[in-house]
N, C-alpha and C positions, 0 to 999 in steps of 0.2 A: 386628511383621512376622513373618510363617509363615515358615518355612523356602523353602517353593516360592516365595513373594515374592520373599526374598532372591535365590535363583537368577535368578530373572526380571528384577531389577532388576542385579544382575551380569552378565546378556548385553543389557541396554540400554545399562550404561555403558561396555563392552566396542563395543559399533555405536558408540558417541562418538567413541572413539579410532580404530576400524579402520572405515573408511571402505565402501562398499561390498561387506563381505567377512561377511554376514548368515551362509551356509551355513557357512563354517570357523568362526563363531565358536560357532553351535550345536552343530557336531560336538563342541567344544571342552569347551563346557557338557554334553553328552552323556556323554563320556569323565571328565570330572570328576566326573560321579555316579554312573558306573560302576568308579571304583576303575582306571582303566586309563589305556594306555600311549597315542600318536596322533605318527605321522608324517607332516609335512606336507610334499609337494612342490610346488615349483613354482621357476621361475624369479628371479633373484635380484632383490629391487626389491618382491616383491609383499605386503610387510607380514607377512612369518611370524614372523620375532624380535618384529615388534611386536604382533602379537596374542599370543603368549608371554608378553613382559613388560604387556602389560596383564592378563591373568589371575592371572597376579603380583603384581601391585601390590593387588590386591580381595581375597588369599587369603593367611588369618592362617600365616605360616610362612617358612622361607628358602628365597630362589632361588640358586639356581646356575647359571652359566652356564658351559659346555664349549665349548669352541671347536674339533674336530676337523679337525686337518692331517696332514700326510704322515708328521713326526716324532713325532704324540704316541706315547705308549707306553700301556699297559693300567696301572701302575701309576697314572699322571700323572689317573686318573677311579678308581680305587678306592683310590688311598692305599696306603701303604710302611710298613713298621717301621724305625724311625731308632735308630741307633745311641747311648746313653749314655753317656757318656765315663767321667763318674762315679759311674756309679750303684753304691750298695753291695752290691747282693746281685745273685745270675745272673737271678732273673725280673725286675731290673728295668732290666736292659743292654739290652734292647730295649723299644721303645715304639713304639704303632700311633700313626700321624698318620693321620686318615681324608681321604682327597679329597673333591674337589666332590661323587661322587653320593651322598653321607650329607645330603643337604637333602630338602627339600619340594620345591618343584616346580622339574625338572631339565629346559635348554635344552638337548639338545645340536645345536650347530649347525652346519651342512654335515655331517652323520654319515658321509656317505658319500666324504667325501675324506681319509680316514684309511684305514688298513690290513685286512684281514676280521680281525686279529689285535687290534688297537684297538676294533675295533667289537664282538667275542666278551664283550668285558669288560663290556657293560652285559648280557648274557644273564642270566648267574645273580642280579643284582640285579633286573630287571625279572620275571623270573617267579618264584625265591624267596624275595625281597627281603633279602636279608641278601648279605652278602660274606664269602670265605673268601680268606686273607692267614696266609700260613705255618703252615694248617694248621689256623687258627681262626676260625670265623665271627664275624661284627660284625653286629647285626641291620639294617635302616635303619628312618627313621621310619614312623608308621604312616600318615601323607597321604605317598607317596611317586610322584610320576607324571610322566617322562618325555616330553618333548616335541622329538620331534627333526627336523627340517629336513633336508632333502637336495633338492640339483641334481636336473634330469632326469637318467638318467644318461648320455643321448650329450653332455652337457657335458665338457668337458677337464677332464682330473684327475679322474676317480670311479671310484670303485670299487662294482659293484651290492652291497649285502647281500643276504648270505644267506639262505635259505628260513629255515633256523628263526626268525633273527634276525625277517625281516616276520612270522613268525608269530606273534612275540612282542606286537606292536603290538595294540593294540586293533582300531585303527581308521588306515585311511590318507585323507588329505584333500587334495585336489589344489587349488591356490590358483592362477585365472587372473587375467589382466587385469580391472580395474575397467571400469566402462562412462567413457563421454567427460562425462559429468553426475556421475557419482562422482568420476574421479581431479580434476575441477575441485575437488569440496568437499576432497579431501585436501591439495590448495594452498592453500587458503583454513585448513585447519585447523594445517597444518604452519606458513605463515607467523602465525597467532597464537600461537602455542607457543614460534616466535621474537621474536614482541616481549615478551612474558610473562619470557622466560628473560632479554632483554638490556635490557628496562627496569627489572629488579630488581635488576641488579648497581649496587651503589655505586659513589661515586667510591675509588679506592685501593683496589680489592678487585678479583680476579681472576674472580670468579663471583657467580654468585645465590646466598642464600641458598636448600637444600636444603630444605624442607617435604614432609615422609611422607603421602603421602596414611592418611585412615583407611578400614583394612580391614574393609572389609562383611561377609566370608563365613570366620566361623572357622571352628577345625577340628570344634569339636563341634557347629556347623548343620551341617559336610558330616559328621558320622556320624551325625545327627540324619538326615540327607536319604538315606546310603547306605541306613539299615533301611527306612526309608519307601517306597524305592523296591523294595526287596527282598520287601515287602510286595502290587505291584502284581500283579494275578491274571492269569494267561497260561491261557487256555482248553487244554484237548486239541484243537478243533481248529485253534487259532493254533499250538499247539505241532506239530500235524502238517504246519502249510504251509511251517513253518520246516524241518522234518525235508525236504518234498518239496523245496524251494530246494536244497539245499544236500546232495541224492541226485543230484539234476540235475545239477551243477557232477562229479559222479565218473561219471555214464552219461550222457551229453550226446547220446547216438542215442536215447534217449528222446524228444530236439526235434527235431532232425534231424541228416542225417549230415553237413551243411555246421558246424553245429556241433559236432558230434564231430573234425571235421580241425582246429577253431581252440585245443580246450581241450585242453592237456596233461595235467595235474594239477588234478582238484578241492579244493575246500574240506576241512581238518583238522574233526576233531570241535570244537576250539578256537574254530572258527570259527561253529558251529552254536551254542556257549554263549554268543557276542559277540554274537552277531544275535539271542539270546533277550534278555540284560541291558541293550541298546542301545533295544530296542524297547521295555523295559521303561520307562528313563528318560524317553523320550519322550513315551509314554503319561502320564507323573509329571509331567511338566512343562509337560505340555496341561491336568492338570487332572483327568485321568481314571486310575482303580482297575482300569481291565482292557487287556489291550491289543486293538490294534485290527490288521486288515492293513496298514491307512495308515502304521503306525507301523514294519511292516517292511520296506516298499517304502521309505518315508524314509530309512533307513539303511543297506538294502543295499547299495548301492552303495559306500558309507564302510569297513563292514565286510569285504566279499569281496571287492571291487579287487585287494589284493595276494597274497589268500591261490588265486587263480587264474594257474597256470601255464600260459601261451599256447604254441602252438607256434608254429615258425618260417613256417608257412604260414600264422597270422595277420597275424605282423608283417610277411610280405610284402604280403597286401593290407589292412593295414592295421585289420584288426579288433582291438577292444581287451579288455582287461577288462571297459570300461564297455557296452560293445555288446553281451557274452557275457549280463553281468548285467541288463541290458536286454530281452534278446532273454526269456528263464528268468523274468524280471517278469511278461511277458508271455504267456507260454504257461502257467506253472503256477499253477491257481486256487485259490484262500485257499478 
């Protein structure tokens, strides 16, 4: 099986588990062949740990799950030096313990009901991948990608993150309601998984036996698949339509001046590298060597969502991100 098999066959089994939820799971797969970070919002219920842990469970390496609340602390995700009671000599009276984000693929979930001082702490891992702890960096692994969850934020209890922070994100992924013919099959699938899990416990035993599923996509198919896709040819004038997208979002009276009152803040250079590598994988994973416009209208939306600052005169009438990006699809030509 090819490498892009593999991929293909890990966002089918992925649709098994996550029910209706086709576009977050290709974002998913997207950001996985892009070496990158993906925050998914939406409302609680709507399967985002679980398309987490199923990309998990397919991908040779360890997960970690964060759980972010009001008390954790920036230590309690990058790990502390512990003190030695015994140890014989002065370098070895301290010892680094590493926290959860020294894994492969890291949940962190509700990010946004923790502290802007909690949430700072995955900055310098997430862009350059190592941790510094009393002065001395710890590198992390080399499959290292962040997957983080948050409420809307008019939910109780959140805190928005920070501009650098969403910068840091690959990609942001917004997760709605299923249709009334999906959330049906996700009862039908949840209630098998429950007779699965409770007709295999024995008698005199508290649980099923545990069975690891085997994982499809090691690390050396995803760096087999990273150069592959690294390989994928972006024309000068694909690379100029990306340039004008993403001009637009910083001079928005280019479209008009109804758009210029809604954009605050255009797009980071950051962001102009995410919508080249994004469009890149997609192209990769259609099959095809070059990329195409198709491939950056696909993911615009994913990619510049959060890296666009609205002003208060959109959110009064209600224009969004996704409208702005919309609006810029549609007026500037590939």
């Amino acid at each position: 099986m090819s490498h892009r098999e593999k991929l293909r066959q890990l966002e089918l089994r992925m649709n098994e588990q996550v029910i209706g939820q086709e576009g977050l799971v290709r974002m998913l797969i997207i950001a996985l062949l892009c070496d990158g970070h993906v925050l998914l919002e939406g409302l609680p219920g709507l399967a985002k740990t679980r398309a987490v842990r199923a990309l998990a469970r397919q991908i040779e390496g360890e997960y970690s799950r964060i759980q972010f609340t009001p008390d954790l602390l920036p230590s309690d995700i990058t790990g502390s030096e512990i003190y030695q009671q015994h140890a014989t000599t002065e370098e070895e009276q301290f010892r680094f313990r590493p926290g959860p984000v020294f894994g492969n693929i890291i949940l962190a979930d509700e990010i946004n009901r923790a502290s802007a001082r909690v949430q700072s702490a995955l900055l310098e891992a997430m862009e350059e991948r190592h941790v510094t702890v009393a002065g001395k960096s710890w590198p992390l692994p080399g499959l290292f990608m962040v997957l983080a969850t948050q409420n809307p934020v008019d939910q109780e209890g959140t805190w928005p993150l920070p501009e650098a922070q969403l910068d840091r994100f690959l990609m942001k992924v917004l997760v709605e309601y299923p249709s009334k013919e999906n959330e049906q099959l996700v009862m039908q699938l949840v209630r098998a998984e429950q007779r699965e899990k409770y007709e295999g416990i024995s008698p005199g035993t508290d649980s099923a036996p545990s069975v690891m599923p085997d994982k499809l996509v090691g690390q050396q198919d995803l760096q087999a698949c990273w150069q592959e896709v690294s390989r994928v040819h972006v024309a000068p004038a694909m690379e100029h339509y990306i340039v004008n997208l993403v001009a637009m979002t910083r001079h928005p009276q280019g479209v008009s001046d109804a758009l210029a009152s809604y954009i605050s803040l255009g797009v980071s250079p950051r962001g102009t590298l995410a919508l080249e590598r994004c469009a890149r994988a997609n192209a990769w994973l259609a099959g095809r060597d070059s990329v195409l416009p198709q491939d950056i209208k696909d993911i615009a939306p994913a990619v510049l969502r959060h890296r666009l600052m609205m002003s208060y005169q959109a959110n009064a009438d209600g224009f969004s991100a996704d409208d702005a990006i919309r609006t810029l699809l549609e007026t500037v030509v590939a």
